[in-house]
C-alpha positions as CSV (number, residue, x, y, z in Angstrom):
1,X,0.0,0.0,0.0
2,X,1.3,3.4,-1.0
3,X,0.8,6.5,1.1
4,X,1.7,9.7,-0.2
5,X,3.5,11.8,2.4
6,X,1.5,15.0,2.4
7,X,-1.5,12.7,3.3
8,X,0.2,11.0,6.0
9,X,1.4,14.5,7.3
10,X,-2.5,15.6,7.0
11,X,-3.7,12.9,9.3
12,X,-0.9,13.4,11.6
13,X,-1.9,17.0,12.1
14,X,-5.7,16.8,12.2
15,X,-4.7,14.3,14.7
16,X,-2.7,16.1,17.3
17,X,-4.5,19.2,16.8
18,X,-8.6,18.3,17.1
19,X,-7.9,18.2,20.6
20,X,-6.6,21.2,20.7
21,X,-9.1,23.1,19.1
22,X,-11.9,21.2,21.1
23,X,-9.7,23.0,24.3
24,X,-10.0,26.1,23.0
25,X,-13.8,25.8,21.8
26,X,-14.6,23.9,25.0
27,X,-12.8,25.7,27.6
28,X,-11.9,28.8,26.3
29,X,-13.9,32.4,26.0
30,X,-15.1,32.9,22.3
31,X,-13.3,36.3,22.0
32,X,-10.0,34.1,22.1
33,X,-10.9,31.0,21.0
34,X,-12.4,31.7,17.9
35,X,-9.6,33.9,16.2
36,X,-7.0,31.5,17.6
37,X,-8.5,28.8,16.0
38,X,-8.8,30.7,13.0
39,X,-4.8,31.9,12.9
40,X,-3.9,28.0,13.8
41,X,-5.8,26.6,11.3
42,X,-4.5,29.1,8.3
43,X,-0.7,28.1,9.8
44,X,-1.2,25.0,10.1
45,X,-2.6,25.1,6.3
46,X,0.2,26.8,5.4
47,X,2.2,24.7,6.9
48,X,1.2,21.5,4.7
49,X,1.3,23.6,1.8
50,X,5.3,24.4,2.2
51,X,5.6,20.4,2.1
52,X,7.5,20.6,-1.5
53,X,8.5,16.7,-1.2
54,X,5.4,14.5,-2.3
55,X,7.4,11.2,-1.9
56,X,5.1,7.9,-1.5
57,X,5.3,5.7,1.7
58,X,4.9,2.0,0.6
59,X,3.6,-0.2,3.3
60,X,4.3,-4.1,2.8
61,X,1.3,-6.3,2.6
62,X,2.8,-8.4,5.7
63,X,3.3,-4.6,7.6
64,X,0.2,-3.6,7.0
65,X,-2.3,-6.4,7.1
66,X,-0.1,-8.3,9.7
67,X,1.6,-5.3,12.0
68,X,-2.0,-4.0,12.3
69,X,-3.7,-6.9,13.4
70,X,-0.9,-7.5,15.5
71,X,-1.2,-3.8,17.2
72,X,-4.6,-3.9,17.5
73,X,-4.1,-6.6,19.7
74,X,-1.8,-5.2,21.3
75,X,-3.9,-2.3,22.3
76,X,-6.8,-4.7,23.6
77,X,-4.1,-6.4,25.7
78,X,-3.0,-2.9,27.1
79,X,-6.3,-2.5,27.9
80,X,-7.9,-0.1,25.1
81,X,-11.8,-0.6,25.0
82,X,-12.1,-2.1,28.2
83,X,-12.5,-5.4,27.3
84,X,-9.3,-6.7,28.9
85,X,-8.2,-6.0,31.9
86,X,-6.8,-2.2,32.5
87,X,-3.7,-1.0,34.5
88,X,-4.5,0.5,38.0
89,X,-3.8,3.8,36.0
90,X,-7.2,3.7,34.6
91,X,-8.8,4.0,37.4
92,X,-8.0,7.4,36.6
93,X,-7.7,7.7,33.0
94,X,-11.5,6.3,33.0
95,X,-12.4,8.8,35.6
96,X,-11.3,11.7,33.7
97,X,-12.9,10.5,30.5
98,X,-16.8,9.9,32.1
99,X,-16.3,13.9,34.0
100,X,-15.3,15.1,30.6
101,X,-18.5,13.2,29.5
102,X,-20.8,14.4,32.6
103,X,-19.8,17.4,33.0
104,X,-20.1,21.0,31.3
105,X,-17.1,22.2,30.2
106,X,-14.4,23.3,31.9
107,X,-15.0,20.8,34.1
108,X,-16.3,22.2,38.1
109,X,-16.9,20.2,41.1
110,X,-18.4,21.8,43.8
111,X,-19.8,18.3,45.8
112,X,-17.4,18.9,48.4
113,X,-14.4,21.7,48.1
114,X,-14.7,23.3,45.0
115,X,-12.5,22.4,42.3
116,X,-12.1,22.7,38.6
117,X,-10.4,19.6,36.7
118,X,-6.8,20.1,35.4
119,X,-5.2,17.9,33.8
120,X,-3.6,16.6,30.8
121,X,-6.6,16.3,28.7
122,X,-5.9,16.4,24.9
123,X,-6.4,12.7,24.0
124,X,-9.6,12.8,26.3
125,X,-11.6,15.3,24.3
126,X,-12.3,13.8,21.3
127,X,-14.2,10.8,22.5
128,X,-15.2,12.6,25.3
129,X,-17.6,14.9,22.9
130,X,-19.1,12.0,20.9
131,X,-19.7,10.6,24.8
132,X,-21.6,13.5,25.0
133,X,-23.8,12.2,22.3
134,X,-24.2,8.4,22.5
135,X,-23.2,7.8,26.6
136,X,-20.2,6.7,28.5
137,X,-19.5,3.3,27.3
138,X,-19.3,4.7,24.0
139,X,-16.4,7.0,25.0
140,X,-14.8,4.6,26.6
141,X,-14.7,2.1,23.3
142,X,-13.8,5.4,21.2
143,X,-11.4,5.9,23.6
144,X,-9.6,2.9,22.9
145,X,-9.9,2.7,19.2
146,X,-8.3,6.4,19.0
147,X,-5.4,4.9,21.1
148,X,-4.6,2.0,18.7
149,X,-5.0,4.0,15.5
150,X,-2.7,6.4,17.2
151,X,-0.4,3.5,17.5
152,X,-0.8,2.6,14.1
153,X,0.1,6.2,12.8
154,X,3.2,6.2,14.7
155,X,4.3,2.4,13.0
156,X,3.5,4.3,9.9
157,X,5.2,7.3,10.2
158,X,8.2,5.1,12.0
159,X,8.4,3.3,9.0
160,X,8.6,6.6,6.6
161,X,11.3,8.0,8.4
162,X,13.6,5.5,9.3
163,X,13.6,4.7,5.3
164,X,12.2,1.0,6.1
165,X,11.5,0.0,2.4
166,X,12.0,-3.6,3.2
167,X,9.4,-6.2,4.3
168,X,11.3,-7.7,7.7
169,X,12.5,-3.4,8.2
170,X,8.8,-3.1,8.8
171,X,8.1,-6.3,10.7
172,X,11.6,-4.7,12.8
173,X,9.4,-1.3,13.2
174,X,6.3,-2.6,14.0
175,X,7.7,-4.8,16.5
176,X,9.9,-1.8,18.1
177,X,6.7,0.3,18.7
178,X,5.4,-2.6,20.6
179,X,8.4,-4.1,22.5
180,X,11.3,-1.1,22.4
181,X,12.5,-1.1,26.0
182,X,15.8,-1.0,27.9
183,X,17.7,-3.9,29.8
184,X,15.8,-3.5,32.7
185,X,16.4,-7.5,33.4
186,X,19.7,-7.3,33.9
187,X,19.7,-4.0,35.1
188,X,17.9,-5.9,37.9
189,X,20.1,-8.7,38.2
190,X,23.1,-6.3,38.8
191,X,21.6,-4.3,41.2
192,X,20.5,-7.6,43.3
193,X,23.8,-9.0,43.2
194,X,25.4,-5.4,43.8
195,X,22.9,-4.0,46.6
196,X,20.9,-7.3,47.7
197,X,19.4,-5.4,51.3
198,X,18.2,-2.5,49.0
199,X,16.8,-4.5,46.0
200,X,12.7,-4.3,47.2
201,X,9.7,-3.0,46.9
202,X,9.5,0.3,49.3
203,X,8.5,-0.4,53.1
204,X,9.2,-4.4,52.4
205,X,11.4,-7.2,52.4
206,X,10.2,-8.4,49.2
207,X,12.9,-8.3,46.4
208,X,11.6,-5.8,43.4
209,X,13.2,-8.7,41.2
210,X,11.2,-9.3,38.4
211,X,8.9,-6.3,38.3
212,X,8.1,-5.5,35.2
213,X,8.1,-1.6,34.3
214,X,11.2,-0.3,36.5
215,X,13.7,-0.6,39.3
216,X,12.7,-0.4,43.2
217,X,15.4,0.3,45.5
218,X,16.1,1.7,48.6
219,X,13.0,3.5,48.3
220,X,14.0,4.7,45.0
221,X,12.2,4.1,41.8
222,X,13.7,4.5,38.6
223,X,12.0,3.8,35.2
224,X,12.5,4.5,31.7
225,X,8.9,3.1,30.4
226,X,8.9,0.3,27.9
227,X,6.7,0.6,24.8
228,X,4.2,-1.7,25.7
229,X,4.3,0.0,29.4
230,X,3.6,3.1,27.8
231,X,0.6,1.5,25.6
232,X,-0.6,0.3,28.9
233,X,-0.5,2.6,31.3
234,X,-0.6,6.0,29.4
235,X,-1.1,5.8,25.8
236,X,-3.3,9.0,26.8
237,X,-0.8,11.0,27.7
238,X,1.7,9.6,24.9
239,X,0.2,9.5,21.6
240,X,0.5,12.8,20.3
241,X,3.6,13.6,21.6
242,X,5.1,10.7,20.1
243,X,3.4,12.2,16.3
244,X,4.6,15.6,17.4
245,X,8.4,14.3,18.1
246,X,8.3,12.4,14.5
247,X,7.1,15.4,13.0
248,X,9.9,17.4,14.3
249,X,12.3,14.7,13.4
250,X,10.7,14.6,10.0
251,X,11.2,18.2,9.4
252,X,13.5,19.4,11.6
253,X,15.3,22.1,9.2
254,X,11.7,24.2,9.1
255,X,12.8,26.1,11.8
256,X,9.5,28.6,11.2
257,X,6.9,26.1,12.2
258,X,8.8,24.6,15.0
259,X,6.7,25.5,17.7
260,X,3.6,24.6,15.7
261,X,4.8,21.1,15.8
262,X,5.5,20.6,19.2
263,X,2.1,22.3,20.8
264,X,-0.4,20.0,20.3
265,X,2.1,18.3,23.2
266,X,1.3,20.7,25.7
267,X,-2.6,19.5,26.1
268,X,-1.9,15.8,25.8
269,X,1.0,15.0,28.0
270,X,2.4,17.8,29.8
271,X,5.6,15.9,30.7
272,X,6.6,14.6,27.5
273,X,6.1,17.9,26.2
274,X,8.7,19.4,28.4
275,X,10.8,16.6,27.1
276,X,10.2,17.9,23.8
277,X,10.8,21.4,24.3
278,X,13.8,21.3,25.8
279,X,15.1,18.7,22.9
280,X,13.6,21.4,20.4
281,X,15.3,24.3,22.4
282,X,18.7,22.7,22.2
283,X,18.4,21.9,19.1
284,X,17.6,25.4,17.7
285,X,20.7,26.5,20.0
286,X,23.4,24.2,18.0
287,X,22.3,25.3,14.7
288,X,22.3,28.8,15.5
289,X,25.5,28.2,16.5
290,X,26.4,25.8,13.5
291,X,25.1,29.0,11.1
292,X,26.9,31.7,12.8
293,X,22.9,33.3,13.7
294,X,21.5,33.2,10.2
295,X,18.5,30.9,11.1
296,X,17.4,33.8,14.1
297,X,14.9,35.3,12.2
298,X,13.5,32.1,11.0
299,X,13.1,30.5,14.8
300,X,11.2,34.4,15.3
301,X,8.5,34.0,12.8
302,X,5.0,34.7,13.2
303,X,4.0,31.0,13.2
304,X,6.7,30.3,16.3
305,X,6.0,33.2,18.2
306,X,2.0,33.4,18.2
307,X,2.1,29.5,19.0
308,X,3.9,30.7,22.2
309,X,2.4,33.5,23.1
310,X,-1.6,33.0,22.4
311,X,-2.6,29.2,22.4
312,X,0.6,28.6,24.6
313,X,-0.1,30.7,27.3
314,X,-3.8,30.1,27.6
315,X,-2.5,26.5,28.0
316,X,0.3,27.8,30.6
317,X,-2.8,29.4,32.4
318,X,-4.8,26.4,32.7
319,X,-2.2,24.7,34.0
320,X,-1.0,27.2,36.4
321,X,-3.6,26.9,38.7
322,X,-2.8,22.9,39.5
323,X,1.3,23.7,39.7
324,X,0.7,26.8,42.0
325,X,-1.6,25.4,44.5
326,X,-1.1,24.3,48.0
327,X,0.5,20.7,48.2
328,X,2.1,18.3,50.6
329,X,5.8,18.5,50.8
330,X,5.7,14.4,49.7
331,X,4.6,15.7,46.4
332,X,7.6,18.5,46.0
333,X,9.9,18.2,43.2
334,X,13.5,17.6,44.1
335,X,17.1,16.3,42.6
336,X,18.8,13.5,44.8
337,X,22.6,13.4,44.4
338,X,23.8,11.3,47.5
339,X,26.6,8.8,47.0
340,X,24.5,5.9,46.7
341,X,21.3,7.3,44.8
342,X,24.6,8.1,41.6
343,X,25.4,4.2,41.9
344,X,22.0,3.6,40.9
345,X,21.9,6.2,38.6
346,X,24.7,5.4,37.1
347,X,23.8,1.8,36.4
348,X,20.5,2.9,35.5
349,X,21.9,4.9,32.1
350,X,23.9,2.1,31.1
351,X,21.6,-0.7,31.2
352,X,18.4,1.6,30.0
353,X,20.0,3.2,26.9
354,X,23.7,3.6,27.5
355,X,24.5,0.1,25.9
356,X,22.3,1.4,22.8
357,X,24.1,4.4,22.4
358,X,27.5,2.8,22.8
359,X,26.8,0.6,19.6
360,X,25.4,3.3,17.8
361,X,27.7,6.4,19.3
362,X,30.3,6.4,16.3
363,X,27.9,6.1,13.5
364,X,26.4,8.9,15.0
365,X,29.2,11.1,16.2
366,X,28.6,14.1,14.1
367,X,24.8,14.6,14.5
368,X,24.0,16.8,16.7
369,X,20.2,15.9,17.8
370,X,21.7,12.2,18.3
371,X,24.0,13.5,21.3
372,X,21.0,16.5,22.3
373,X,19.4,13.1,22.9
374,X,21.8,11.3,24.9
375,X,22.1,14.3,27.3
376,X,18.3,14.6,28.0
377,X,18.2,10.7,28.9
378,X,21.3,11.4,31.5
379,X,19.9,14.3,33.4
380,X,16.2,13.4,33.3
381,X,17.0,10.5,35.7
382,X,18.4,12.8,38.0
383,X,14.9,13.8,39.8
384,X,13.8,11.6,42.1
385,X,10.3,12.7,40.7
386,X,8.8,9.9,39.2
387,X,6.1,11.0,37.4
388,X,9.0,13.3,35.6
389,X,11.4,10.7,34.8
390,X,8.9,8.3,33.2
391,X,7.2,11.2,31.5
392,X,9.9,13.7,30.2
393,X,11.6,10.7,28.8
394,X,9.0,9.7,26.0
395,X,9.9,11.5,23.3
396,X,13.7,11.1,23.9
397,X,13.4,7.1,23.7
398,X,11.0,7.8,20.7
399,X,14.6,9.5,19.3
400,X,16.8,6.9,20.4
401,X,14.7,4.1,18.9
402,X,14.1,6.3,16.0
403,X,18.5,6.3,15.8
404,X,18.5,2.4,16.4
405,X,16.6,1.5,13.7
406,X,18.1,3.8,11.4
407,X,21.5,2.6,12.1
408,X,19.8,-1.5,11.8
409,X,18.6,-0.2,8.2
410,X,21.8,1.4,7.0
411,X,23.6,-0.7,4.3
412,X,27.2,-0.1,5.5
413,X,28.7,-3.7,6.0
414,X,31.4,-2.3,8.3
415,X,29.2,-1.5,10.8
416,X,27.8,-5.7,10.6
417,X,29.2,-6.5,13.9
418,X,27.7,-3.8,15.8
419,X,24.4,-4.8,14.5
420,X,24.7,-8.0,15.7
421,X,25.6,-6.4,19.3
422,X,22.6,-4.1,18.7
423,X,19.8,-6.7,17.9
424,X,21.2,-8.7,20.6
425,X,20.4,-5.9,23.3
426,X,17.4,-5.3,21.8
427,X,16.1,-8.7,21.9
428,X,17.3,-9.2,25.9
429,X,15.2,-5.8,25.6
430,X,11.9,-6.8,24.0
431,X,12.1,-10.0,26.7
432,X,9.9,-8.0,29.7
433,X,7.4,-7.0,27.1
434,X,6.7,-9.8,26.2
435,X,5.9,-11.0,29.8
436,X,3.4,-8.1,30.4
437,X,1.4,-9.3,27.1
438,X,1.6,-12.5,27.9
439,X,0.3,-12.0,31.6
440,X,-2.5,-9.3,29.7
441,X,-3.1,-11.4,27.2
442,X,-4.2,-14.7,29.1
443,X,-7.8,-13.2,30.2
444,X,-11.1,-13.5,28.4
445,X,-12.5,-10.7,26.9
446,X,-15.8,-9.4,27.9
447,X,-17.1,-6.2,29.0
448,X,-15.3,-4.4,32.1
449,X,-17.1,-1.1,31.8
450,X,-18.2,0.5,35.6
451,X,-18.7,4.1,36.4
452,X,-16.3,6.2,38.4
453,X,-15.9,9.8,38.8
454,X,-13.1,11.9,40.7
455,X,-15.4,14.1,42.3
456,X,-15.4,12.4,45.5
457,X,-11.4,12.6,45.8
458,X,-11.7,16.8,46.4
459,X,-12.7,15.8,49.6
460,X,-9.4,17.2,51.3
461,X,-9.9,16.6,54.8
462,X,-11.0,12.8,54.0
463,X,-7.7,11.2,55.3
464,X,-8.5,7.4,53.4
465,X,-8.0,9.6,50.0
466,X,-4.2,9.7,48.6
467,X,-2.5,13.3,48.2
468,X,-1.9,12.0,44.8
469,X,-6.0,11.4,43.9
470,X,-6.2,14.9,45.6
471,X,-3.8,17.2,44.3
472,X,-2.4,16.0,40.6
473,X,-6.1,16.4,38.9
474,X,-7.8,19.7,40.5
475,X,-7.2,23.6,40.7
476,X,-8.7,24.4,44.4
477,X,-11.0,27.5,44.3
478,X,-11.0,27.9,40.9
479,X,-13.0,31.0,40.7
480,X,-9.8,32.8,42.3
481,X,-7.5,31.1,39.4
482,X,-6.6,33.6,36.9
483,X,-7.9,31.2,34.3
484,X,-11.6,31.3,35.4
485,X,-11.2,34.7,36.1
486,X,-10.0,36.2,32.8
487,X,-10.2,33.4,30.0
488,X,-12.7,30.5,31.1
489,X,-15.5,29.5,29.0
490,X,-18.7,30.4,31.4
């Protein structure tokens, strides 16, 4: 099957961006929405229309028919359409979706302390406003099917711009999306042989041996997500900033539209847009510096700086209410950089990516968005956050798996023994996925659907209620936030 690019780019912004324009419609006054809509949608427009490269994407039969029954699949197993069963994150994710459903946008609960719902709500929207139409259950099927053919995109656009023209390329691809992970086996191994008193779960004796998304020790706990983890815990929060990373690494050079590419980000997953922006920032930095300045007036045009200033601060302001409010000091972000936290740290890079980038590093040695890369996956493991490490890191392993394959699909026979070294790692890699869909896998389907809302969690002086369930979704007295104040729909 042949796609033609400037289709494939279509889809990929319609999208990332229908959720944000349902934000702006649903949650923001008119007087703004509607001529930012307006200005986005003749940018974006023009955008598409500066595509001077009409090349064709030719999708196997065995990539397309196989690879998407396989992902579909996959995405029942992750629990997409709630028909399997779901990760204890959905708890929330389904929460979120049935208040979007329920409730009158922007989102207000006043059942106990009054509260308005912030949160990362791009990938929510859509389904969330035919819910509106044809019920919950609806939404929450919808739901699903927009998180496997987001899956599907990304194999797609995977495929387009690592160059995969052969059939077992694109088997390579579509297996990647699915199972790209780190050594986090071994990783664990080490660490029990190394620190065997430290190696479990926090507040047990219970070795963390053999868990399945990350490392706990000494009350630590590290973890660079797995694809599949990803697909089944927050495929929500993923998706389009996965599309909006292979946009940018599709078109990197366009340094006008830049911060078009990267917003639709901001909406959907908060963290992994900060992951994005900062690879984006450094990025514009060493080709500045690479062009002695020339491109400055490029990164300052009218498409960059009105994404920033108008839909990017209303976003900023929505936000603002959540990060600003009163929390516990267990939920404060900090850095840890004690003797023994940098042993783990240290064996934490290497097994996770480091042994990745060693086999590719020389290949590699002149580009600088490969090493931009490599730095963001060093620091981000720094915070002992660890909704930021998991989160921030998205698009940066979307980068280095984007570098792996590459350097899989290069023809150079020079570079044959590092391939083998490569596919080797990534095999040991792809072994812990395959246990999570194996153990999701084994269930019979049938209907899981229940109602839940998070309206009873902004009960703040009900002490059986986690800070977590009360803090991360909810901007306390909203009608004192400058959002509802100044640029809330009403």
């Amino acid at each position: 099957m042949k796609i033609n690019s400037k289709v494939l780019l279509v889809i990929n912004l319609l999208y990332c961006y229908t959720p944000t324009i349902l934000f702006l419609w649903g949650w923001i006054s008119l007087w703004i929405s509607i001529p930012t809509s307006l200005v986005l949608g003749y940018f974006i427009y023009s955008y598409q229309k500066s595509q001077v490269k009409e090349d064709e994407v030719c999708v196997r039969r065995i990539a397309l028919y196989g690879g998407g029954i396989l992902l579909f699949a996959i995405g029942l197993a992750a629990g997409m359409c709630n028909i399997l069963p779901q990760s204890y994150d959905y708890e929330k994710h389904n929460a979120v979706l049935q208040d979007l459903v329920r409730y009158q946008w922007p989102v207000i609960y006043d059942k106990y302390d009054k509260a308005m719902l912030t949160y990362y709500i791009g990938q929510y929207l859509t389904p969330a406003l035919l819910g509106k139409l044809f019920g919950l259950r609806v939404a929450d099927v919808l739901m699903g099917l927009l998180g496997i053919s987001g899956m599907m995109l990304i194999t797609i656009n995977m495929i387009q711009i690592t160059n995969a023209k052969k059939s077992w390329q694109q088997i390579v691809v579509v297996l990647s999306v699915i199972l790209f992970s780190g050594l986090l086996l071994p990783l664990q191994h080490t660490l029990a042989c190394m620190f065997p008193q430290q190696m479990v779960y926090p507040n047990t004796d219970i070795s963390s041996v053999g868990c399945l998304w990350g490392i706990y020790i000494d009350n630590y706990h590290f973890e660079y997500r797995s694809f599949f983890t990803i697909w089944q815990f927050v495929h929500q929060q993923a998706i389009i900033p996965l599309l909006c990373t292979i946009m940018f690494l599709r078109d990197k050079y366009n340094y006008r539209y830049l911060a078009l590419l990267a917003l639709p980000a901001y909406i959907a997953g908060t963290w992994a847009f900060l992951g994005l922006v900062v690879i984006i920032l450094c990025w514009i930095i060493g080709q500045l510096i690479l062009t002695k300045g020339s491109i400055f007036l490029k990164c300052l045009s009218w498409e960059n700086m009105f994404c920033i200033i108008v839909p990017g601060i209303c976003i900023t302001i929505y936000f603002i209410g959540n990060v600003t409010g009163n929390k516990p000091d267990t939920m404060a972000f900090r850095f840890d950089f004690t003797l023994k936290h940098t042993m783990y740290y240290l064996l934490f890079c290497l097994f996770m990516f480091g042994f990745y980038v060693l086999a590719i590093a020389r290949h590699f040695r002149k580009d600088i968005l490969f090493w931009i890369i490599v730095a963001e996956l060093l620091v981000i493991p720094l915070s002992s956050h660890t909704d930021f490490v998991m989160c921030t890191s998205i698009p940066s392993l979307l980068c280095l798996m984007f570098y792996i394959l590459t350097f899989l699909f290069s023809e150079q026979k020079s570079l044959l023994l590092s391939k083998v070294a490569l596919s080797i790692c990534l095999l040991i890699g792809f072994y812990v996925p395959i246990i999570q869909i194996r153990k999701a896998a084994v269930h019979v389907p049938y209907d899981r659907f229940y109602e839940i809302s998070l309206v009873d969690n902004t009960d703040r002086n009900n002490p059986e209620i986690g800070n977590a369930m009360k803090y991360q979704y909810y901007t306390y007295e909203p009608d004192d936030s400058l959002f509802y104040k100044y640029i809330a729909r009403k």
